[in-house]
FIKOLZA-1660 file (N, C-alpha, C; in steps of 0.1 Angstrom, whole numbers, plus 5000, padded with zeros to 4 digits):
% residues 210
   i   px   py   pz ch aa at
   1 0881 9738 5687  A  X  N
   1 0895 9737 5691  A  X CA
   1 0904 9740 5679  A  X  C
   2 0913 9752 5679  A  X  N
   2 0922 9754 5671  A  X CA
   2 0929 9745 5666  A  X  C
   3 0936 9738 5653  A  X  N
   3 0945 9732 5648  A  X CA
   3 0957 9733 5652  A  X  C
   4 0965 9720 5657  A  X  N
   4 0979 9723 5661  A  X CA
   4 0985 9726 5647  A  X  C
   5 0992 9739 5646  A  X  N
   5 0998 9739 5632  A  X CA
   5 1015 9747 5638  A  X  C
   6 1023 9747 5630  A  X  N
   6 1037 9751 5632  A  X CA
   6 1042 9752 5614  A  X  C
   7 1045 9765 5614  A  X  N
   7 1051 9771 5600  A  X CA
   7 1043 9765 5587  A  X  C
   8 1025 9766 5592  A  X  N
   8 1016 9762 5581  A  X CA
   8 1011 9750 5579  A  X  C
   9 1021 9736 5592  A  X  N
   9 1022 9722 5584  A  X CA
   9 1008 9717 5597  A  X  C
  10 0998 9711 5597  A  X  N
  10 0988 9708 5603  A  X CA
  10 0994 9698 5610  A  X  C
  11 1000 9698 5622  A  X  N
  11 1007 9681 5633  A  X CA
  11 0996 9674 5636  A  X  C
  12 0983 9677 5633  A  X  N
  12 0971 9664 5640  A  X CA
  12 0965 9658 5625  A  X  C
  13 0973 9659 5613  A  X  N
  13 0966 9653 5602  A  X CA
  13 0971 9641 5599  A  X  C
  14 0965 9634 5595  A  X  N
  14 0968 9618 5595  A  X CA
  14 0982 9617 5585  A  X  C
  15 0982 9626 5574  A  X  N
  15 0994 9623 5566  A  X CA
  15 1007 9628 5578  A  X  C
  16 1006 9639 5581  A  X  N
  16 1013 9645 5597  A  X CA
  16 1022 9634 5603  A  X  C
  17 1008 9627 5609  A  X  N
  17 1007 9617 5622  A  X CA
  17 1015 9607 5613  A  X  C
  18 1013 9602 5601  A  X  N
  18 1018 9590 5599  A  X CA
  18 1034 9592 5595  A  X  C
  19 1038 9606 5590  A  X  N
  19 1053 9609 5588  A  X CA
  19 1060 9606 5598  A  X  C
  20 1054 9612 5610  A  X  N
  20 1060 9616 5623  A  X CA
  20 1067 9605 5629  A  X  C
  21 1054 9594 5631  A  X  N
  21 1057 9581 5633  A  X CA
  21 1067 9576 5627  A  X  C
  22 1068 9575 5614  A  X  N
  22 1080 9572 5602  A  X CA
  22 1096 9574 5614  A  X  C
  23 1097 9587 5611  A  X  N
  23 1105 9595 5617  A  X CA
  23 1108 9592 5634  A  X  C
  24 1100 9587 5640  A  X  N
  24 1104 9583 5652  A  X CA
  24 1103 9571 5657  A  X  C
  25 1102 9562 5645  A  X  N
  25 1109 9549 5649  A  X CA
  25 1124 9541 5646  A  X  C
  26 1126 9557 5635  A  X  N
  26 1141 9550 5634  A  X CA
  26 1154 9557 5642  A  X  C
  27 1164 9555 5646  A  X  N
  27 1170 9553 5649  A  X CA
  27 1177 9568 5655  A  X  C
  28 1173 9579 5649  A  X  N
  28 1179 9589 5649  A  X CA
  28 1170 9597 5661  A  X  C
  29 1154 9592 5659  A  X  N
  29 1146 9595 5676  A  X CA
  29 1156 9593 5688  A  X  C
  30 1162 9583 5689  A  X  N
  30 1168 9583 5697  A  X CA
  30 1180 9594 5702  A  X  C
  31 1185 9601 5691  A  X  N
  31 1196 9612 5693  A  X CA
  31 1189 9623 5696  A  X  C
  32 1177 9622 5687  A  X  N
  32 1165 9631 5692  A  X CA
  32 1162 9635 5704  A  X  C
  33 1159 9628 5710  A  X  N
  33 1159 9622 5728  A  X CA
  33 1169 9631 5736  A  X  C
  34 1183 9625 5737  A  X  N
  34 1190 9630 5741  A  X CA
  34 1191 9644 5737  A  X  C
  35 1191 9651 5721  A  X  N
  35 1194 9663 5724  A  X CA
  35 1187 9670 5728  A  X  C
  36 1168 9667 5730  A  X  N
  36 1161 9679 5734  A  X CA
  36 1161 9677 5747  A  X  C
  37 1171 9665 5755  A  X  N
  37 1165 9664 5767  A  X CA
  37 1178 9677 5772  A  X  C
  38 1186 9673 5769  A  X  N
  38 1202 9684 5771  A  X CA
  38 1196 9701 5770  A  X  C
  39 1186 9702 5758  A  X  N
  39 1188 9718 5756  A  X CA
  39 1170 9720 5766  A  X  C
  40 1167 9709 5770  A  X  N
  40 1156 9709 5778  A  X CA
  40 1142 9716 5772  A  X  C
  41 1142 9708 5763  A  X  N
  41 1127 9717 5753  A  X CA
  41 1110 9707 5756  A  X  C
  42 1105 9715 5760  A  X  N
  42 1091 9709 5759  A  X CA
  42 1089 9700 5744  A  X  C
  43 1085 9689 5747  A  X  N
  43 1078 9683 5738  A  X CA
  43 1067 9677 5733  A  X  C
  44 1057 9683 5741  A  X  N
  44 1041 9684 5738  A  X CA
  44 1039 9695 5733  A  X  C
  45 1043 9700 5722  A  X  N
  45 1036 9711 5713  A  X CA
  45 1038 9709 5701  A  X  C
  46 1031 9716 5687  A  X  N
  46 1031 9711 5678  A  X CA
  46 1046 9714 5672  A  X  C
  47 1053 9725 5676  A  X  N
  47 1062 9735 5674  A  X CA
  47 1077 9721 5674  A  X  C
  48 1074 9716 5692  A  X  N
  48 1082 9707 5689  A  X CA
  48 1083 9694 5684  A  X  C
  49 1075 9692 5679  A  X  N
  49 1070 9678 5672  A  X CA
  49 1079 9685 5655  A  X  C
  50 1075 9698 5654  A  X  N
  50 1081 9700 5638  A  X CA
  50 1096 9700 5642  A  X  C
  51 1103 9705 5649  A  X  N
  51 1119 9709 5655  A  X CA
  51 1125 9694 5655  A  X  C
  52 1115 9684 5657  A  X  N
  52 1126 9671 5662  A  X CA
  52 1125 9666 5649  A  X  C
  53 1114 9663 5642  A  X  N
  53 1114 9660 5624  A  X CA
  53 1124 9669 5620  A  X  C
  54 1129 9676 5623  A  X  N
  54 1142 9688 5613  A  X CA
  54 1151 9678 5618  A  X  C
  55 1158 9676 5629  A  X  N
  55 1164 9674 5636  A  X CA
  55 1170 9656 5629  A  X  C
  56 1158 9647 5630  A  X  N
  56 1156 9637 5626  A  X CA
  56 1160 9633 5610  A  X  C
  57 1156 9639 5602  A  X  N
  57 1158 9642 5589  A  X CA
  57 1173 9643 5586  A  X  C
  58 1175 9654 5596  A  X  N
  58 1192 9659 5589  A  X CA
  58 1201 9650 5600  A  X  C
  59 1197 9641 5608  A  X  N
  59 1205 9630 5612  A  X CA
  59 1204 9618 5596  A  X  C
  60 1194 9613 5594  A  X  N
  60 1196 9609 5581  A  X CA
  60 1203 9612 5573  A  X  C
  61 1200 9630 5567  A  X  N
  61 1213 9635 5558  A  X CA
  61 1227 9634 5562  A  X  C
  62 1229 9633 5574  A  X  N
  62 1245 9636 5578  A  X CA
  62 1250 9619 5577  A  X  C
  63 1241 9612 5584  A  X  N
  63 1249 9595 5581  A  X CA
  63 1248 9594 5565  A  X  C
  64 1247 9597 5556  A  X  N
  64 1245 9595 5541  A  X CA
  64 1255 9603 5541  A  X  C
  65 1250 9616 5542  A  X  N
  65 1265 9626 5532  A  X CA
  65 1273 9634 5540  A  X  C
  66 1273 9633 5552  A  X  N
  66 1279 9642 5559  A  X CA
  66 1273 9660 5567  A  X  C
  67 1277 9660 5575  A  X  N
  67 1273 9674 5578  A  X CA
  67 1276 9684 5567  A  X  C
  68 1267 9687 5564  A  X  N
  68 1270 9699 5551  A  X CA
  68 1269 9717 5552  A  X  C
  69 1259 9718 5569  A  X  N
  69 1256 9730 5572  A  X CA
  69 1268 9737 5577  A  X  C
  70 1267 9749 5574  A  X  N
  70 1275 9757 5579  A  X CA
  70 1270 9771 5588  A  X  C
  71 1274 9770 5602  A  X  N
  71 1263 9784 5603  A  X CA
  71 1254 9782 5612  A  X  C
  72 1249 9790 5620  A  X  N
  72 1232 9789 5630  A  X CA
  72 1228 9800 5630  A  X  C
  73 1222 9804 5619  A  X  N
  73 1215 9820 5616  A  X CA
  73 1201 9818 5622  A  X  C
  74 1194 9805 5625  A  X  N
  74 1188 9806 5627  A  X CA
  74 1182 9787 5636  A  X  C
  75 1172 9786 5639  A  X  N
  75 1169 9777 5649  A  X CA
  75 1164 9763 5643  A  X  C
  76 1157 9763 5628  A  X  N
  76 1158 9754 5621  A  X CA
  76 1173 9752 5615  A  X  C
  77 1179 9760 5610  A  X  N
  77 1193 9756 5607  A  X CA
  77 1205 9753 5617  A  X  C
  78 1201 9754 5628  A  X  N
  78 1208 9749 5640  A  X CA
  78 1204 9736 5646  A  X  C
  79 1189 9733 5643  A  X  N
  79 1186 9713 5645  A  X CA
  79 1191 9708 5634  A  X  C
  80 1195 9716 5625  A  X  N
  80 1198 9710 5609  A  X CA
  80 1212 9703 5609  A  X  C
  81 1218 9713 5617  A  X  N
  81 1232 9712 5617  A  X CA
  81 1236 9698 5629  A  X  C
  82 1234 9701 5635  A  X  N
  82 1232 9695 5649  A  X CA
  82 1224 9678 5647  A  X  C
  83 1217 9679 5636  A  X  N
  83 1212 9667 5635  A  X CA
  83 1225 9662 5628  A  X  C
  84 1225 9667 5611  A  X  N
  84 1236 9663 5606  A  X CA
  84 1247 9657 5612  A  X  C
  85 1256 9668 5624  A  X  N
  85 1265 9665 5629  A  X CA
  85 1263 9652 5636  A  X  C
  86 1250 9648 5644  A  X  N
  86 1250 9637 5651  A  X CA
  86 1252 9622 5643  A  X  C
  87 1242 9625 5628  A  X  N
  87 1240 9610 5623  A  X CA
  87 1259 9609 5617  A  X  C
  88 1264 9621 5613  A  X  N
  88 1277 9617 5606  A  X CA
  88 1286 9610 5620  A  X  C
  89 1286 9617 5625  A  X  N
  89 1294 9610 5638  A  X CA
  89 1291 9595 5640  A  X  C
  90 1280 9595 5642  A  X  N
  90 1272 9578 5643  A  X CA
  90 1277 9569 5630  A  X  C
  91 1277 9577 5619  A  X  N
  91 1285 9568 5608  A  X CA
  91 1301 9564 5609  A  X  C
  92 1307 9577 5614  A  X  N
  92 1320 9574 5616  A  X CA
  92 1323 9565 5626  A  X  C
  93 1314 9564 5636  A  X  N
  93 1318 9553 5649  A  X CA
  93 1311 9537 5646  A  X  C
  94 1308 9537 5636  A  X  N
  94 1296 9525 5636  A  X CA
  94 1295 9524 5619  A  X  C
  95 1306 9520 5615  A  X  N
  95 1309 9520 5598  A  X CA
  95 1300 9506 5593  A  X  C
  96 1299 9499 5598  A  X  N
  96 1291 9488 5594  A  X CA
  96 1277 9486 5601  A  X  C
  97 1271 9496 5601  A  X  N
  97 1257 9494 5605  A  X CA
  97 1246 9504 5594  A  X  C
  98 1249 9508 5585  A  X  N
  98 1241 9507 5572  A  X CA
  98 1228 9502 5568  A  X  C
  99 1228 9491 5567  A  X  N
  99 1220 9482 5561  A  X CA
  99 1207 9485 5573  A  X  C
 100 1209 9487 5590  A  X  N
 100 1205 9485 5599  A  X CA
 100 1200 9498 5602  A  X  C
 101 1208 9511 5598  A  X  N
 101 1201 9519 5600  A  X CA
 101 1194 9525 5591  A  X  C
 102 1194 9524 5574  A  X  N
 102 1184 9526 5568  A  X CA
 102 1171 9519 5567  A  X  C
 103 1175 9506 5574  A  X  N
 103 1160 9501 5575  A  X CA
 103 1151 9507 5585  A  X  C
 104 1162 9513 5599  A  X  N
 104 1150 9520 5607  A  X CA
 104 1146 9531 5602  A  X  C
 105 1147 9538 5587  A  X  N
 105 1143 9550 5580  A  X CA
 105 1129 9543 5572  A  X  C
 106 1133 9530 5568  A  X  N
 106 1122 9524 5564  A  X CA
 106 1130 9523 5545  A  X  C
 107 1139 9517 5545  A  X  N
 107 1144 9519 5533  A  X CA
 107 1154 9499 5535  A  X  C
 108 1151 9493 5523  A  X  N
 108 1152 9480 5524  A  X CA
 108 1164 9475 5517  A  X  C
 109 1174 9466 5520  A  X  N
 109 1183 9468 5513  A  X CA
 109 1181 9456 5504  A  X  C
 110 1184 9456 5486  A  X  N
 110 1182 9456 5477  A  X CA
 110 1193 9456 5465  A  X  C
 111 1195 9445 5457  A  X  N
 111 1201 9442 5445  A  X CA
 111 1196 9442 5430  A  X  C
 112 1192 9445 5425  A  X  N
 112 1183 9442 5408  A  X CA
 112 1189 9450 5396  A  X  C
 113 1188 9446 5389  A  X  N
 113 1191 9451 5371  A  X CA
 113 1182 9459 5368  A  X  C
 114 1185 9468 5360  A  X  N
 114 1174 9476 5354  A  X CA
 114 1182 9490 5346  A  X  C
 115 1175 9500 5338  A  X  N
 115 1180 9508 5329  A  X CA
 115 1179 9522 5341  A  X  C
 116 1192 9529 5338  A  X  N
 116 1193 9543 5342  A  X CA
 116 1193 9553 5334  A  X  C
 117 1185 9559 5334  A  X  N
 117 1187 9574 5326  A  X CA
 117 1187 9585 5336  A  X  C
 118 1194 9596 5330  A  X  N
 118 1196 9610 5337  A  X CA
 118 1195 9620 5325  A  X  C
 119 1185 9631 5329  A  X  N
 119 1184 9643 5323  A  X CA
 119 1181 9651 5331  A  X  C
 120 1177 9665 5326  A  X  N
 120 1177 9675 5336  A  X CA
 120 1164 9669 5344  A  X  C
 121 1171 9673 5356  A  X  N
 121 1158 9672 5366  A  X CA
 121 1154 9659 5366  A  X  C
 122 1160 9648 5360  A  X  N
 122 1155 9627 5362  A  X CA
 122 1166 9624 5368  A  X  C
 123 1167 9616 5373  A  X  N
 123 1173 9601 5377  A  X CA
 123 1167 9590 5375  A  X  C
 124 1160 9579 5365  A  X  N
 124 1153 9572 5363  A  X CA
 124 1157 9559 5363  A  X  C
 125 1154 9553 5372  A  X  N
 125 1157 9541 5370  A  X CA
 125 1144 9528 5371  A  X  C
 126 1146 9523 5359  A  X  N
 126 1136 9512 5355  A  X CA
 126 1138 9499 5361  A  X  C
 127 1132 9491 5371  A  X  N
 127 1138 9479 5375  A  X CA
 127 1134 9469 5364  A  X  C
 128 1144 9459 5364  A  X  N
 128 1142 9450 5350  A  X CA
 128 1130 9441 5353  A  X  C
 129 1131 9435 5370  A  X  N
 129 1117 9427 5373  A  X CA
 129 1119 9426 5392  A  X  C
 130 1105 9422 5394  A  X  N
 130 1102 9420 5404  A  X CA
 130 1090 9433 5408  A  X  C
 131 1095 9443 5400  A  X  N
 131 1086 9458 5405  A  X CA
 131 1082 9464 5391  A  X  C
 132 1070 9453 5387  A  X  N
 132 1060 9457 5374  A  X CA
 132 1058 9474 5375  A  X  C
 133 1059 9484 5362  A  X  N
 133 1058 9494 5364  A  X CA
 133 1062 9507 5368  A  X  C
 134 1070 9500 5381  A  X  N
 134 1073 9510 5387  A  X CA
 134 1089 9521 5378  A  X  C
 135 1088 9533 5389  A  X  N
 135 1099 9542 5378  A  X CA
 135 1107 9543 5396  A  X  C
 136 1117 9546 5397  A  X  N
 136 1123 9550 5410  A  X CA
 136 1134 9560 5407  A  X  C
 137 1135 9571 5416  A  X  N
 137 1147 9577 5419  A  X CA
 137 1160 9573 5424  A  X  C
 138 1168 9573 5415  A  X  N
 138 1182 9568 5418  A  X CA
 138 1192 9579 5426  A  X  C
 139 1198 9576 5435  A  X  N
 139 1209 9588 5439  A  X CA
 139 1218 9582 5446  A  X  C
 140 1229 9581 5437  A  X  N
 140 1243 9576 5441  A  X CA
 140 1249 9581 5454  A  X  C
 141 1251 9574 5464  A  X  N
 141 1260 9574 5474  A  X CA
 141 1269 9583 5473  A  X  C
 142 1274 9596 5486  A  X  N
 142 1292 9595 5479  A  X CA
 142 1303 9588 5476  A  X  C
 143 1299 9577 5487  A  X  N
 143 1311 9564 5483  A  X CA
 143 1311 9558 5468  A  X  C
 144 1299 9560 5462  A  X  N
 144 1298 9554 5446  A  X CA
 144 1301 9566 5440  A  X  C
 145 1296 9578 5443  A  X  N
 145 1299 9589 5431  A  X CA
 145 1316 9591 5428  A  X  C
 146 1324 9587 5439  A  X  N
 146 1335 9590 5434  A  X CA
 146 1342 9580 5428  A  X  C
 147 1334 9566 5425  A  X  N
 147 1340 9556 5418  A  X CA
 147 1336 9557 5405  A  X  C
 148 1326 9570 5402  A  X  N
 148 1315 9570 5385  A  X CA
 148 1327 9576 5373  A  X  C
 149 1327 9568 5365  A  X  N
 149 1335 9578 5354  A  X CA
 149 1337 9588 5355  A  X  C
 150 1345 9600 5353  A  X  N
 150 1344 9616 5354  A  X CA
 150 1333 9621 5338  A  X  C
 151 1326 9628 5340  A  X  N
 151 1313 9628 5334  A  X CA
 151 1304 9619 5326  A  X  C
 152 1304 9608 5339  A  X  N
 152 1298 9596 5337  A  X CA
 152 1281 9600 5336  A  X  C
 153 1275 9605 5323  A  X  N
 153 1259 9606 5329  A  X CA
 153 1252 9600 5313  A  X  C
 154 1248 9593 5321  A  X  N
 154 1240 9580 5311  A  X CA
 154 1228 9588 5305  A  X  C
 155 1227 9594 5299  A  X  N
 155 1216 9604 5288  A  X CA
 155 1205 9597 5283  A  X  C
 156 1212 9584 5272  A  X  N
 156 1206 9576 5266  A  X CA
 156 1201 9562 5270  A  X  C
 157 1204 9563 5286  A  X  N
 157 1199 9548 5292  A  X CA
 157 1209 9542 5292  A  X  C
 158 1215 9538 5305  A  X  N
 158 1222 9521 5302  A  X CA
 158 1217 9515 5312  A  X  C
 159 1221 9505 5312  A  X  N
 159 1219 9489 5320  A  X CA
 159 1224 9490 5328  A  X  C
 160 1223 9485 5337  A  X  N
 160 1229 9486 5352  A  X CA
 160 1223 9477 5362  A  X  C
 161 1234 9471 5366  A  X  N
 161 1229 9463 5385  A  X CA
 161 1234 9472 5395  A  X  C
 162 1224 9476 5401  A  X  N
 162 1225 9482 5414  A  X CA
 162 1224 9475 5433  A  X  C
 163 1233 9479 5436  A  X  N
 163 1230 9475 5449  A  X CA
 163 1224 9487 5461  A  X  C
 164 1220 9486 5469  A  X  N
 164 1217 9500 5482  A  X CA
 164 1207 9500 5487  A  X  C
 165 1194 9508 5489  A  X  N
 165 1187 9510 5498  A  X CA
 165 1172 9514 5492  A  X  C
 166 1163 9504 5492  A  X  N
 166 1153 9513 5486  A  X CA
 166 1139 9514 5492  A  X  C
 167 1134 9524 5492  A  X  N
 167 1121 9530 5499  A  X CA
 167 1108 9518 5497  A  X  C
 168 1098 9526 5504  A  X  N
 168 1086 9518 5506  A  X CA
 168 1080 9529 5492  A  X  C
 169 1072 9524 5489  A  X  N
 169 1061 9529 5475  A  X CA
 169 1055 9544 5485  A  X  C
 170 1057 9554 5475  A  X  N
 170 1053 9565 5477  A  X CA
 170 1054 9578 5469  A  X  C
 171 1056 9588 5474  A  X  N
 171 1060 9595 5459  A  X CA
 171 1072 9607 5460  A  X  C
 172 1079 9600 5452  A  X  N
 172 1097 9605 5458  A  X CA
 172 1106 9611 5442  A  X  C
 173 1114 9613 5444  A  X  N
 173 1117 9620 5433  A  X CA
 173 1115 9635 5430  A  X  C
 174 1118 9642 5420  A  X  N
 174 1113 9657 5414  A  X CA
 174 1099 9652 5415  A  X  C
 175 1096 9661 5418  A  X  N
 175 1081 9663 5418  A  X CA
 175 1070 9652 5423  A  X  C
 176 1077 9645 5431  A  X  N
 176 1072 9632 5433  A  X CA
 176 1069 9623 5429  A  X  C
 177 1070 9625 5414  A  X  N
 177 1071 9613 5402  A  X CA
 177 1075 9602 5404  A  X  C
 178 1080 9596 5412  A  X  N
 178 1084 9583 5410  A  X CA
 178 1079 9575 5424  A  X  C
 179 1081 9563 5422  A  X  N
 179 1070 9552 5434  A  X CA
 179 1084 9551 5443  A  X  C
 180 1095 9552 5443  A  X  N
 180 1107 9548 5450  A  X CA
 180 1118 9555 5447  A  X  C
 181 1121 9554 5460  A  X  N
 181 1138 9563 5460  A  X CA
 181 1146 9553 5462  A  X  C
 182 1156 9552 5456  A  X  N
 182 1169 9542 5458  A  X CA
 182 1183 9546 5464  A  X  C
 183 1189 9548 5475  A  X  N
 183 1202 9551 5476  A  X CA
 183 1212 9539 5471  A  X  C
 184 1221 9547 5460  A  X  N
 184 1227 9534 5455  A  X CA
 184 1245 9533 5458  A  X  C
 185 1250 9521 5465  A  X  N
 185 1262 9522 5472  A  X CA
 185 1273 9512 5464  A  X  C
 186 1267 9503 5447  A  X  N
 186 1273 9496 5440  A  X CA
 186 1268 9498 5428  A  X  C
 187 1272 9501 5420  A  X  N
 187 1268 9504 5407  A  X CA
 187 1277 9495 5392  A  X  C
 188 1274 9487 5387  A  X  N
 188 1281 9477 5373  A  X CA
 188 1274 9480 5358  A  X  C
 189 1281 9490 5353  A  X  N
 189 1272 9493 5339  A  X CA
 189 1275 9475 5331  A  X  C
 190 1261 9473 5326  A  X  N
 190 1261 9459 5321  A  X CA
 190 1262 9464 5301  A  X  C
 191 1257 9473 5300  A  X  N
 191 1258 9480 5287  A  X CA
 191 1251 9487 5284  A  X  C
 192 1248 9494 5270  A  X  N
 192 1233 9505 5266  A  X CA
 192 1218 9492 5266  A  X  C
 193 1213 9504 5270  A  X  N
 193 1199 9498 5271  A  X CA
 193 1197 9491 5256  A  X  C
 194 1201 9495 5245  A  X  N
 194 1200 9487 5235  A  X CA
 194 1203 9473 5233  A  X  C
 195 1216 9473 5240  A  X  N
 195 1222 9460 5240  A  X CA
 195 1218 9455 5244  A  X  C
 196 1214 9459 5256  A  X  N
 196 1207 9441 5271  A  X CA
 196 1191 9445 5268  A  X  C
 197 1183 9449 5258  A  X  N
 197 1169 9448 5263  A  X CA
 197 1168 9433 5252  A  X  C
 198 1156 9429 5257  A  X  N
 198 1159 9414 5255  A  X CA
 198 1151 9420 5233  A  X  C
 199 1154 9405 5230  A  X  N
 199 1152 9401 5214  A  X CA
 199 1142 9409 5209  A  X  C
 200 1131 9408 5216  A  X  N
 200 1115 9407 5211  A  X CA
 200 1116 9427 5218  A  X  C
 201 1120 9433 5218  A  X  N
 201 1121 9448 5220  A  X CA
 201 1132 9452 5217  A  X  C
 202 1146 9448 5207  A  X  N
 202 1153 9459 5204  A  X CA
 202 1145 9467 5194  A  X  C
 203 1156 9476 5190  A  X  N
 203 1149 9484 5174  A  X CA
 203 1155 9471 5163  A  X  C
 204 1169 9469 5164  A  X  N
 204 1169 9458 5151  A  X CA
 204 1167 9445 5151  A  X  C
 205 1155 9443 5159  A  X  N
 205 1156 9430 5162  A  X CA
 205 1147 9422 5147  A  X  C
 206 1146 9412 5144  A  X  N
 206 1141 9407 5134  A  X CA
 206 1122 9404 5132  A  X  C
 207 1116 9412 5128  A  X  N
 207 1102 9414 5126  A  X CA
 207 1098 9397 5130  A  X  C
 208 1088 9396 5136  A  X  N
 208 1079 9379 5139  A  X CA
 208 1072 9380 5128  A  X  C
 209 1071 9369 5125  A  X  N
 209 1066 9368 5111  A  X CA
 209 1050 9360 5119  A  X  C
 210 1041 9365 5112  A  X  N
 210 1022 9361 5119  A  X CA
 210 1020 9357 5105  A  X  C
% end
């Protein structure tokens, strides 16, 4: 039996099967629903199992940042749009349900301290505790980017309490480097990472005497 496959991506592989799922228990399946029932598209094929994940996705992108597409050149860029346009609407009508609908993305909402750095290609953020090890991708909200300093970019690390949205353990970020993505919607620089790391790890801190 041939592989159900669509633009190379294998829909019967367990990594597949378990995205999919992801994707159609939250919240935006449901707009999913309605639109393919409207443009009347079969949905037992692998083809459309890939079209409603487009679809699904850029309903996420659009409640976060807004519709950004411009254009239907083509049929993935037309669920693109179309998704977009649905989750931004759903944000505009339903301004306080946030917390509710990134959980059905599977993203938890979340307060903790920890060091930010940015360089090319990082967003790094170090949680101070509770998440031994871990490194997460940070990406500021629009509603926070426009409260950031004007070329507010912390180079050398600072301190920071964040509030917003953060993923289950997986691998997110540039290149998938990091265990967690964080959408962040409150941001309080507490100072440079020099200042707030505790006694026993600055650089000038006073040698222990053994």
């Amino acid at each position: 039996m041939a592989a159900c496959t669509s633009r190379g991506i294998d829909c019967e592989s367990p990594e597949y099967r378990a995205y999919s799922a992801a994707l159609e228990s939250s919240i935006g399946a449901r707009f999913a629903d309605e639109y393919f029932t409207i443009w009347r598209t079969p949905l037992d094929s692998c083809d459309a199992k890939y079209q409603r994940a487009i679809f699904i996705e850029a309903f996420f992108d659009g409640y976060r940042v807004g519709n950004k597409f411009d254009g239907s050149p083509s049929t993935e860029l037309r669920l693109a749009r179309d998704g977009a346009r649905a989750g931004e609407e759903y944000r505009r009508a339903n301004p306080n349900s946030a917390a509710a609908t990134y959980a059905t993305f599977g993203y938890t909402a979340v307060t903790v301290k920890g060091i930010w750095t940015v360089e090319f290609e990082m967003s790094r953020f170090i949680p101070r505790e509770g998440y031994a090890g871990e490194m997460w991708w940070l990406e500021p909200l629009p509603e926070l980017a426009t409260r950031l300093p004007e070329n507010f970019v912390p180079k050398e690390g600072v301190a920071v309490q964040i509030s917003g949205y953060v993923s289950g353990l997986g691998e997110h970020g540039h290149l998938g480097a990091y265990q967690r993505h964080v959408y962040v919607r409150e941001l309080n620089v507490l100072g440079s990472a020099q200042q707030t790391a505790p006694a026993d790890r600055r650089e000038d801190a006073a040698p222990v005497e053994r």
